[in-house]
C-alpha positions in Angstrom: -33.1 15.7 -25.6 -33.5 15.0 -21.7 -35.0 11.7 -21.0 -35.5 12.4 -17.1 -36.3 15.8 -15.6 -35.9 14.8 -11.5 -32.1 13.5 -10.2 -32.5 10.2 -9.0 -33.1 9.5 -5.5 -29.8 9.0 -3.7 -30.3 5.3 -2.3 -30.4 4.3 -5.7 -26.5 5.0 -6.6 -25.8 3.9 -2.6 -27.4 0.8 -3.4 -25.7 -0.1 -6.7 -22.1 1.1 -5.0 -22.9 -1.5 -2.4 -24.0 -4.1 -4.9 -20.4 -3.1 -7.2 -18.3 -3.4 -4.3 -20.0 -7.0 -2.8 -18.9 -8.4 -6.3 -15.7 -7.3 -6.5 -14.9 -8.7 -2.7 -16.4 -11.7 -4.3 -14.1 -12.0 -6.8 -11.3 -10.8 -4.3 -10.7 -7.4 -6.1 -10.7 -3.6 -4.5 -11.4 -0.5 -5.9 -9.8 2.7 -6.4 -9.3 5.3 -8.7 -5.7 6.1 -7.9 -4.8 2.4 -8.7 -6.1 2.7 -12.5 -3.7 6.2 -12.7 -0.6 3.6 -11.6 -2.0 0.8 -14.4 -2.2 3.3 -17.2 1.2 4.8 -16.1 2.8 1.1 -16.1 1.4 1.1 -19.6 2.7 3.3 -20.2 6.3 2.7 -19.8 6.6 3.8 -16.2 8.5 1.0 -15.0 11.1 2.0 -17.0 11.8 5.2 -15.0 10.2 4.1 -11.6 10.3 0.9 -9.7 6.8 1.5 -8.4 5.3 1.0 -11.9 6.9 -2.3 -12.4 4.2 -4.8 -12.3 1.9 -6.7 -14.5 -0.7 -4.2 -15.1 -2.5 -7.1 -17.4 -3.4 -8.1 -14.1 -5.6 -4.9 -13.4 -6.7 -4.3 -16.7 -10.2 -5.1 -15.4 -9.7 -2.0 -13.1 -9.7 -0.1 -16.2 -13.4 -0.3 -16.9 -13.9 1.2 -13.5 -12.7 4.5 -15.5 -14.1 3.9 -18.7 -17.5 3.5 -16.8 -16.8 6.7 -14.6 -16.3 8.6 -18.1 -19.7 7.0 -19.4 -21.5 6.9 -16.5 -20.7 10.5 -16.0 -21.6 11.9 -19.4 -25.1 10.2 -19.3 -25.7 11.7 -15.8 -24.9 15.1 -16.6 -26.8 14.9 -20.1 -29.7 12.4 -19.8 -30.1 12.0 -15.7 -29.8 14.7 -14.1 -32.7 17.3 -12.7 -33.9 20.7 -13.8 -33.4 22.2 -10.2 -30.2 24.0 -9.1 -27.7 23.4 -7.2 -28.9 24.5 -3.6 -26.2 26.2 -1.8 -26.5 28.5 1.6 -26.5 31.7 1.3 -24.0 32.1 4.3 -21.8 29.9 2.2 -21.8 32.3 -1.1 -21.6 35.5 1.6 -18.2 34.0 2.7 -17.0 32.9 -0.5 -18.2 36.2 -2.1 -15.9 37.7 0.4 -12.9 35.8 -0.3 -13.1 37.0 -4.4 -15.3 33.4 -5.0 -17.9 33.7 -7.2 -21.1 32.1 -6.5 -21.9 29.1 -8.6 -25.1 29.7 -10.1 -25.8 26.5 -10.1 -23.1 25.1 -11.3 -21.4 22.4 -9.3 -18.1 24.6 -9.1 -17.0 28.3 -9.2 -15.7 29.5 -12.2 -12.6 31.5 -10.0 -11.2 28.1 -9.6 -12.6 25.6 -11.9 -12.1 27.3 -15.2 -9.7 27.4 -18.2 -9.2 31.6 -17.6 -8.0 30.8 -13.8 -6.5 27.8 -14.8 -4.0 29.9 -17.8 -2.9 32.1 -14.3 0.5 31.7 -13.0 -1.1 31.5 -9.8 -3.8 28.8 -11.0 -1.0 26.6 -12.7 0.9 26.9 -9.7 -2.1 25.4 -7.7 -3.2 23.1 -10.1 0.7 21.4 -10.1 0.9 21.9 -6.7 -2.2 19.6 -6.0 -1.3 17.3 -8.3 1.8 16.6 -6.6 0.6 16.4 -3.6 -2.0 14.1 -4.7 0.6 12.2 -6.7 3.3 11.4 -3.7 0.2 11.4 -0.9 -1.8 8.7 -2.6 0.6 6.3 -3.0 2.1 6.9 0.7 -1.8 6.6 2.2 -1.7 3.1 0.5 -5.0 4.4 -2.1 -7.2 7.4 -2.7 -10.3 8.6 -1.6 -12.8 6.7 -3.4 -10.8 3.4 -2.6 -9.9 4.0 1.2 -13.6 5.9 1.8 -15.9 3.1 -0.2 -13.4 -0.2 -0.6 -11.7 0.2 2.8 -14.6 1.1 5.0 -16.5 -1.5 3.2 -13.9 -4.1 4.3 -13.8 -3.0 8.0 -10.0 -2.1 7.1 -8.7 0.6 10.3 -6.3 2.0 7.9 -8.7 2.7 5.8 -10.9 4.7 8.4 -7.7 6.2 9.9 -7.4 8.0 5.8 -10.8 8.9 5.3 -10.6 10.8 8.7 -7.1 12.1 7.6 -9.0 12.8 4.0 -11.7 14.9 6.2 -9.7 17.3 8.5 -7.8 17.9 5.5 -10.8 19.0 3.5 -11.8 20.9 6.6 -8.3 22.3 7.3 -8.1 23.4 3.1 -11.6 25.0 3.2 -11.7 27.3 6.5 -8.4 27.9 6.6 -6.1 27.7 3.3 -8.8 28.4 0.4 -9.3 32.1 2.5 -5.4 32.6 2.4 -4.7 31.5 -1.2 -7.5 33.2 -2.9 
C-alpha cells in the first residue's frame, strides 16, 4: 500500500532540519549521530573498560529519540513516501564504475558489489567493513563529532571547527571515490 507516488520536494526536509535544529539550540542541545553510538555504549557498560564512556548518559537520553526517529522516519520514507521514479544516475558514472567491477545500481540507492550480504561474507568485504568502522570509530571521536553533527549542528552554529571537518569530511569522500574505491575494488 503506497500512500504517495512523488518524493517530496527537497525544501521540505531542509526546512524541517532547520526548524529540528533552532529547537534544540533553544534548549541548548546539539546533534549528532556519533554521540548517540557513545550513550548506548555507556549503557552499556563501556565505562567500565574505557574512560571515554564514563559519563551520565541519562543526561543524553533525549539524544536517543534522534535514532529511534531516524529508524522510523526511515522505514516510512522508503515504504510510504518515496517516488515511483529511479534513481537517476550518469551514465559516465556507471561507464567508470562498470569498469572498476561496480555494478550499476538499477535504481537502487547502492551497488550490490559493495552493499550486500554476498560481498559483505568476503574476506575482502569483512576486511573493509572492519576497517571503516575503525576508522570511523577512533576518527569521530578525535574530529570532536560525525558528519551529520559537524555538517548540520556545527555549520548551523557558525562553529570553524565544524566547517574545517565537513571540508576534511569532503576531500576525503573525494580522495576515497577517484582514487581508493578504483584501487580496492
Amino acid at each position: 500500500m503506497e500512500f504517495i507516488t512523488n518524493t517530496w520536494h527537497w525544501s521540505i526536509s531542509g526546512f524541517l532540519i532547520g526548524l529540528v535544529m533552532l529547537l534544540l539550540t533553544y534548549f541548548g542541545k546539539t546533534f549528532g549521530m556519533s554521540s548517540n553510538l557513545r550513550t548506548m555504549c555507556s549503557m552499556a557498560g563501556g565505562s567500565k573498560t574505557a574512560s571515554y564512556f564514563n559519563f551520565d548518559w541519562r543526561e543524553q537520553k533525549w539524544n536517543l529519540a534522534v535514532v529511534l526517529g531516524a529508524i522510523v522516519g526511515g522505514f516510512i520514507a522508503y515504504h510510504y513516501l518515496s517516488g515511483t521514479d529511479n534513481v537517476n544516475i550518469n551514465p559516465k558514472t556507471i561507464a567508470q564504475l562498470q569498469k572498476i567491477g561496480i555494478d550499476a545500481p538499477n535504481g537502487k540507492y547502492l551497488p550490490n558489489a559493495i552493499f550486500s550480504i554476498d560481498s559483505l561474507l568476503t574476506v575482502k568485504g569483512f576486511l573493509l567493513l572492519l576497517l571503516g568502522g575503525f576508522l570511523i570509530g577512533f576518527g569521530t571521536p578525535y574530529a570532536g563529532g560525525c558528519t551529520s553533527g559537524h555538517a548540520i549542528s556545527g555549520l548551523s552554529n557558525l562553529q570553524l571547527p565544524s566547517l574545517i571537518a565537513v571540508i576534511g569530511f569532503f576531500l576525503g569522500g573525494l580522495v576515497m571515490a577517484h582514487f581508493l574505491i578504483p584501487i580496492l575494488f
